[in-house]
N, CA, C and O atoms as a printed pandas DataFrame, in Angstrom:
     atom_number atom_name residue_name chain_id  residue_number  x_coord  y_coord  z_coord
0              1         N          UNK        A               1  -42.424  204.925  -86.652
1              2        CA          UNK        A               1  -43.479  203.926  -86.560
2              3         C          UNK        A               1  -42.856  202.548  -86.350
3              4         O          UNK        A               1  -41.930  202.278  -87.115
4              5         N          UNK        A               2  -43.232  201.556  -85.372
5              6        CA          UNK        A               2  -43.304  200.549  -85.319
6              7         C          UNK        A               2  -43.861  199.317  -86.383
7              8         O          UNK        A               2  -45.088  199.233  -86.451
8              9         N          UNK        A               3  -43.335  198.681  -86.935
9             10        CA          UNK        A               3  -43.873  197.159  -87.650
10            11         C          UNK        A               3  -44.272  196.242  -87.234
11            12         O          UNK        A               3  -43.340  196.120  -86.440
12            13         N          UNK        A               4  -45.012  195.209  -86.983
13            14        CA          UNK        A               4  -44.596  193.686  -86.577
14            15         C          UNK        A               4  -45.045  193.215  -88.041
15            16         O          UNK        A               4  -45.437  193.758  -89.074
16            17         N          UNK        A               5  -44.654  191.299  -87.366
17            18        CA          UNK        A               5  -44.680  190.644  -88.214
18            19         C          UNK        A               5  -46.156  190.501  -88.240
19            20         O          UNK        A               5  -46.977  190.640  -87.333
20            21         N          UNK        A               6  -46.291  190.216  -89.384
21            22        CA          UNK        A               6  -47.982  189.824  -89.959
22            23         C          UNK        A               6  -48.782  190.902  -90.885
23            24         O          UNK        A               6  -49.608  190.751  -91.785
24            25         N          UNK        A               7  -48.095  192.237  -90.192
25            26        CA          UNK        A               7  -48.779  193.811  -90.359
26            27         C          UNK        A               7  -48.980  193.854  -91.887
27            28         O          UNK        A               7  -48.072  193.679  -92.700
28            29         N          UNK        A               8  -50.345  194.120  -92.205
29            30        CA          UNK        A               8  -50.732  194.133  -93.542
30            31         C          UNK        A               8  -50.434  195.960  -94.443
31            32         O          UNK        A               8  -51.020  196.896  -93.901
32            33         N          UNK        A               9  -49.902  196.161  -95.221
33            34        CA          UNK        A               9  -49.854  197.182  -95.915
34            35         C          UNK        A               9  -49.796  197.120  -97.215
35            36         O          UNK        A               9  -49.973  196.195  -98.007
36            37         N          UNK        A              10  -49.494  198.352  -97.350
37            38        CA          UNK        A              10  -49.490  199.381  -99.178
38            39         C          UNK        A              10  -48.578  200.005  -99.422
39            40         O          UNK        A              10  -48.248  200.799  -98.541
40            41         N          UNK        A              11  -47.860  199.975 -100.504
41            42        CA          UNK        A              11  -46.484  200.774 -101.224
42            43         C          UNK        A              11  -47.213  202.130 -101.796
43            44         O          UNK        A              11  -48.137  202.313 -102.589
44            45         N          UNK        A              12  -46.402  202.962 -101.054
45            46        CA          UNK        A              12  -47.396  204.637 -101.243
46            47         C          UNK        A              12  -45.742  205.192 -102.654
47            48         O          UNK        A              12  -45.942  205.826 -103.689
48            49         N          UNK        A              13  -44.301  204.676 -102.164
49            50        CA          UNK        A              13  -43.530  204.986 -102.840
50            51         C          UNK        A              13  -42.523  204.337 -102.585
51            52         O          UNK        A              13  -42.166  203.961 -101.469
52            53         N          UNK        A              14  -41.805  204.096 -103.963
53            54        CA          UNK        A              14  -40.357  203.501 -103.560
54            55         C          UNK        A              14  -39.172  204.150 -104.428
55            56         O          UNK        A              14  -39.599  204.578 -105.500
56            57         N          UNK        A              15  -37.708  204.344 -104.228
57            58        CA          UNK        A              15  -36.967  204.742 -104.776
58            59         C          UNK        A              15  -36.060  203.838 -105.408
59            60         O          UNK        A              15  -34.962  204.174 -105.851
60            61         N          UNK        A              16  -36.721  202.238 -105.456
61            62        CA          UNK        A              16  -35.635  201.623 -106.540
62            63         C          UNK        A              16  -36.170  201.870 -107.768
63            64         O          UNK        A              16  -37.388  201.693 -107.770
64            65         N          UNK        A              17  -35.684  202.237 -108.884
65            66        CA          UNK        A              17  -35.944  202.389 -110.408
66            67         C          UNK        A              17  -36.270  200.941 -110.656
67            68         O          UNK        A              17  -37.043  200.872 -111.612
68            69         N          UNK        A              18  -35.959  199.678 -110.128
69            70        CA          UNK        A              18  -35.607  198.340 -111.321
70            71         C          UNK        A              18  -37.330  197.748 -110.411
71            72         O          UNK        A              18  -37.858  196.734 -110.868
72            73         N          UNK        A              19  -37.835  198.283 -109.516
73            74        CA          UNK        A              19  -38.935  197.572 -109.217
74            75         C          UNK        A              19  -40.138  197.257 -109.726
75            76         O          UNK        A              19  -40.596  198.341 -110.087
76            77         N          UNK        A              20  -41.172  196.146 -110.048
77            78        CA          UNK        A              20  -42.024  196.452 -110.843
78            79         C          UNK        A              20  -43.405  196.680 -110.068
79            80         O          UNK        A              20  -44.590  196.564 -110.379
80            81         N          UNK        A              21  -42.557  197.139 -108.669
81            82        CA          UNK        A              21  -44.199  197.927 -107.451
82            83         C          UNK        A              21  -44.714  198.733 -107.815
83            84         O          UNK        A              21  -44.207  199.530 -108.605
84            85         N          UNK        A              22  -46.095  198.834 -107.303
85            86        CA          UNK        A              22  -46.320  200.165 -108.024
86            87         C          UNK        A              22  -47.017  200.767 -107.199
87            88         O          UNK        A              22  -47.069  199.775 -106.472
88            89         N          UNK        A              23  -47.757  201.694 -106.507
89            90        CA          UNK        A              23  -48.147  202.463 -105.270
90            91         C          UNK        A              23  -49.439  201.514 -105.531
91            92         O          UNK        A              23  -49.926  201.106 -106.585
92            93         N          UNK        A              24  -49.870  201.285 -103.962
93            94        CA          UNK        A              24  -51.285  200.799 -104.094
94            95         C          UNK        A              24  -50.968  199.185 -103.523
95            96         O          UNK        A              24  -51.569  198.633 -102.602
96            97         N          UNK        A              25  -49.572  198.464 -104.550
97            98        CA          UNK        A              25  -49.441  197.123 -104.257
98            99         C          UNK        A              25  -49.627  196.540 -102.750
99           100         O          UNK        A              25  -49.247  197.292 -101.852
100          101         N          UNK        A              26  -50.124  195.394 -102.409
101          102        CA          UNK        A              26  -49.881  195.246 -101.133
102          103         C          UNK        A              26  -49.050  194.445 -100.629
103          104         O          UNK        A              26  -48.346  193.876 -101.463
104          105         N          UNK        A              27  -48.815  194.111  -99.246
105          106        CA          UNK        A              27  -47.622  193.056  -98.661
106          107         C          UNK        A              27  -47.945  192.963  -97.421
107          108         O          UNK        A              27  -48.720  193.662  -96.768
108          109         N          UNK        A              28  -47.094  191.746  -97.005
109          110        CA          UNK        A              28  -47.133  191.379  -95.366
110          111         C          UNK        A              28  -45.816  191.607  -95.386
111          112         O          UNK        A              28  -44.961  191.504  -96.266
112          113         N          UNK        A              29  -45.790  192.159  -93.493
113          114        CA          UNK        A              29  -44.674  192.717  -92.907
114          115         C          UNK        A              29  -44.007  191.014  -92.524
115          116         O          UNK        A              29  -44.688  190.099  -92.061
116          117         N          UNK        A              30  -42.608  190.942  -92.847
117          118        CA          UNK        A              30  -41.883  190.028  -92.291
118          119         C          UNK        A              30  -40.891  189.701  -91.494
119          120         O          UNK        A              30  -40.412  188.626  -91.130
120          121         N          UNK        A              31  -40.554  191.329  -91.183
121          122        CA          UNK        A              31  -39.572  191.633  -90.157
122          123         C          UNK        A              31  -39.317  193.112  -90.146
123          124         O          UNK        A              31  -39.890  193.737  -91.039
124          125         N          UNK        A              32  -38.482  193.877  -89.212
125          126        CA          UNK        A              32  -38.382  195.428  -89.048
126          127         C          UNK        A              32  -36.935  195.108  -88.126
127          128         O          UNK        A              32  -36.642  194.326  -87.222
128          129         N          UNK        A              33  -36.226  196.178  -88.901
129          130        CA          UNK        A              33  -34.674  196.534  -88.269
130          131         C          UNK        A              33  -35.294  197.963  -88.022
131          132         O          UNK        A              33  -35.620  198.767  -88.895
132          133         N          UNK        A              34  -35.380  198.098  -86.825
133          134        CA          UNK        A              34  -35.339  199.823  -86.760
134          135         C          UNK        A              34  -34.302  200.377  -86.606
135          136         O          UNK        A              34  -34.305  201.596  -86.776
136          137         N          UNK        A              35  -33.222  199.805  -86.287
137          138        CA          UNK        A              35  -32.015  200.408  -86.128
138          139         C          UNK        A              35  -30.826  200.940  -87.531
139          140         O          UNK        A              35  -29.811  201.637  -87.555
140          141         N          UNK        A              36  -31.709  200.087  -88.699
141          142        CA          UNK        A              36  -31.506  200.461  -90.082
142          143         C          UNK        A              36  -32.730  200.964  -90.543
143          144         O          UNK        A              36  -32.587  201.731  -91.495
144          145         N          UNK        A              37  -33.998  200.768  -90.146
145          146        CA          UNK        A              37  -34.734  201.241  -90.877
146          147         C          UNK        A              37  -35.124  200.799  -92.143
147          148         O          UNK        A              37  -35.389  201.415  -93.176
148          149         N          UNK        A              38  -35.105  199.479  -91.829
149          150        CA          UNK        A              38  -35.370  198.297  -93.062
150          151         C          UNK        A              38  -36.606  197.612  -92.826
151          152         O          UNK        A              38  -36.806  196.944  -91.812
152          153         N          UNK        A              39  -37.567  197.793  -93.893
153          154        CA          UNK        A              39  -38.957  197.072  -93.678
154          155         C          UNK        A              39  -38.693  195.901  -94.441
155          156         O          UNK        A              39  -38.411  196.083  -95.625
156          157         N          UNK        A              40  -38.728  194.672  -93.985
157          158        CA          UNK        A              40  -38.691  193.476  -94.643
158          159         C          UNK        A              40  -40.434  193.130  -95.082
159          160         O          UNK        A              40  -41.326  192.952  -94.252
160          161         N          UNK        A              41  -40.622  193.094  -96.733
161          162        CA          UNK        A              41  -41.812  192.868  -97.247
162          163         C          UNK        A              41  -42.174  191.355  -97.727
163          164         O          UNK        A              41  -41.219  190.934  -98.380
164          165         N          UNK        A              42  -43.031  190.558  -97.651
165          166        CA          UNK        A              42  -43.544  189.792  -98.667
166          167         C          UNK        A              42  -45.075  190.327  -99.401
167          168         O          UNK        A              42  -46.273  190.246  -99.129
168          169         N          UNK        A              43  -44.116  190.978 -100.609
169          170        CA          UNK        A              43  -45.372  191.470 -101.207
170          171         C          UNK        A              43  -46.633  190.267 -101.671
171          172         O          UNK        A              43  -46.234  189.108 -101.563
172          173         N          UNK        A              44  -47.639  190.379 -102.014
173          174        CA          UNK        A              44  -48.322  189.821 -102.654
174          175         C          UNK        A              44  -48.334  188.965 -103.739
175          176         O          UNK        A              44  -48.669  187.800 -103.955
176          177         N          UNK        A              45  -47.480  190.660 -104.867
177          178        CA          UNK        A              45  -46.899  190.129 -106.262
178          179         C          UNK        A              45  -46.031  189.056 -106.297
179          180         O          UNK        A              45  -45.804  188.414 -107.322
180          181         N          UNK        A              46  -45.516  188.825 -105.176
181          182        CA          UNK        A              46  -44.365  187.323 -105.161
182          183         C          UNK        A              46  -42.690  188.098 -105.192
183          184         O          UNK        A              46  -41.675  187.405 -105.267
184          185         N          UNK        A              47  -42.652  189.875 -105.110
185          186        CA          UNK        A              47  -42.054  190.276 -104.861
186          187         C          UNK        A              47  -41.247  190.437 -103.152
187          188         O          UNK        A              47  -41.828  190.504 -102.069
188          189         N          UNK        A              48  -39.823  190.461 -103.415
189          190        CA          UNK        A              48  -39.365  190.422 -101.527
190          191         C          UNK        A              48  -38.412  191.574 -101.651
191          192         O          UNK        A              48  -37.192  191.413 -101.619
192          193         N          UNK        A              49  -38.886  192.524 -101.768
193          194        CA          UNK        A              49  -38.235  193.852 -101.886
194          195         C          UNK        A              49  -38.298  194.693 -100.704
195          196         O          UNK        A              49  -39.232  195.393 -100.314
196          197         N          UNK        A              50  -37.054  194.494 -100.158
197          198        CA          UNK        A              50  -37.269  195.604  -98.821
198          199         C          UNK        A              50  -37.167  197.071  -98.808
199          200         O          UNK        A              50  -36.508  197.761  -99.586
200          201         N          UNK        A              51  -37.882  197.449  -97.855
201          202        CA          UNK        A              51  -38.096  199.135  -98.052
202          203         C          UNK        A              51  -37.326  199.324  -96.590
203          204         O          UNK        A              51  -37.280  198.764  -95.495
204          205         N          UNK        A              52  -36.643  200.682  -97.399
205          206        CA          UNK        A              52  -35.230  201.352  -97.458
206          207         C          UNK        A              52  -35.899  202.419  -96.184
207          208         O          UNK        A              52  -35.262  203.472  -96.205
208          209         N          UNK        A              53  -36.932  202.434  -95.159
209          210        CA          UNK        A              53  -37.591  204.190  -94.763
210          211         C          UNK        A              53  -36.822  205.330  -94.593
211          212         O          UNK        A              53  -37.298  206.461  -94.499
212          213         N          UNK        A              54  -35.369  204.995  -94.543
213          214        CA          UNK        A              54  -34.488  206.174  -94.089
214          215         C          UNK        A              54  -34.361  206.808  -95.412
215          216         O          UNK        A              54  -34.371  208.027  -95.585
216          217         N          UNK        A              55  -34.210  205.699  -96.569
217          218        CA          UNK        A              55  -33.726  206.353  -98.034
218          219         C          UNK        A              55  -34.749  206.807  -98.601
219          220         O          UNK        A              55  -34.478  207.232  -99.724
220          221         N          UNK        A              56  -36.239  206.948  -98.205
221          222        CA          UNK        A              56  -37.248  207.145  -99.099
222          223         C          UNK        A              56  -38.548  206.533  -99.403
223          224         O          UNK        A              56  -39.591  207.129  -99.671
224          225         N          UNK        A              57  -38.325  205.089  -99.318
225          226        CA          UNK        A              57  -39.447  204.138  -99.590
226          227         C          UNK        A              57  -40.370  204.575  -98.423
227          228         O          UNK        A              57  -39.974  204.802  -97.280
228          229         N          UNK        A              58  -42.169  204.701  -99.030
229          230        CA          UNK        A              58  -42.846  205.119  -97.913
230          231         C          UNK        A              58  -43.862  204.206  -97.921
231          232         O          UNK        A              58  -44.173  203.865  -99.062
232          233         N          UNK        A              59  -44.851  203.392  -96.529
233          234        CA          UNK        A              59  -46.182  202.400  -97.237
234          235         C          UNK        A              59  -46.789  202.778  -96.163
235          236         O          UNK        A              59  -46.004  203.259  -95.347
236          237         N          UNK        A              60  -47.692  202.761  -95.883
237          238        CA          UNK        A              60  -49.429  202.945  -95.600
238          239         C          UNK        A              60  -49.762  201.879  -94.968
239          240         O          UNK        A              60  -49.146  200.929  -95.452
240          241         N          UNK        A              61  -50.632  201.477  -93.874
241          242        CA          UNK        A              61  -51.424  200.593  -93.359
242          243         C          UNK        A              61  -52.581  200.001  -94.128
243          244         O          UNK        A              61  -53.687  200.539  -94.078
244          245         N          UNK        A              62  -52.341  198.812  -94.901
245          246        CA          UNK        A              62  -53.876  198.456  -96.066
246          247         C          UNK        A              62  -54.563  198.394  -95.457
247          248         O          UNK        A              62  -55.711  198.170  -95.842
């Protein structure tokens, strides 16, 4: 799947233990490496936790 910037979503799962996301949370897309497979987030919560898609982290279109 493709990202852009602006793209509104939902954290369905993530594999860092220390995060305090929780499925459901939402965020704006702020950038996409597809070549790592790095979703750059600005969550809502004021969290900037990027999701990992190759390692696991999965989100949803809000």
């Amino acid at each position: 799947m493709t990202y852009k910037k602006g793209d509104r979503l939902a954290l369905v799962h993530t594999t860092d233990p220390h995060t305090e996301l929780k499925p459901g949370d939402q965020g704006t897309v702020t950038g996409f490496d597809a070549g790592l497979s790095i979703l750059y987030v600005a969550w809502d919560s004021g969290s900037g936790l990027s999701m990992l898609l190759a390692d696991g982290d999965e989100v949803r279109p809000a």
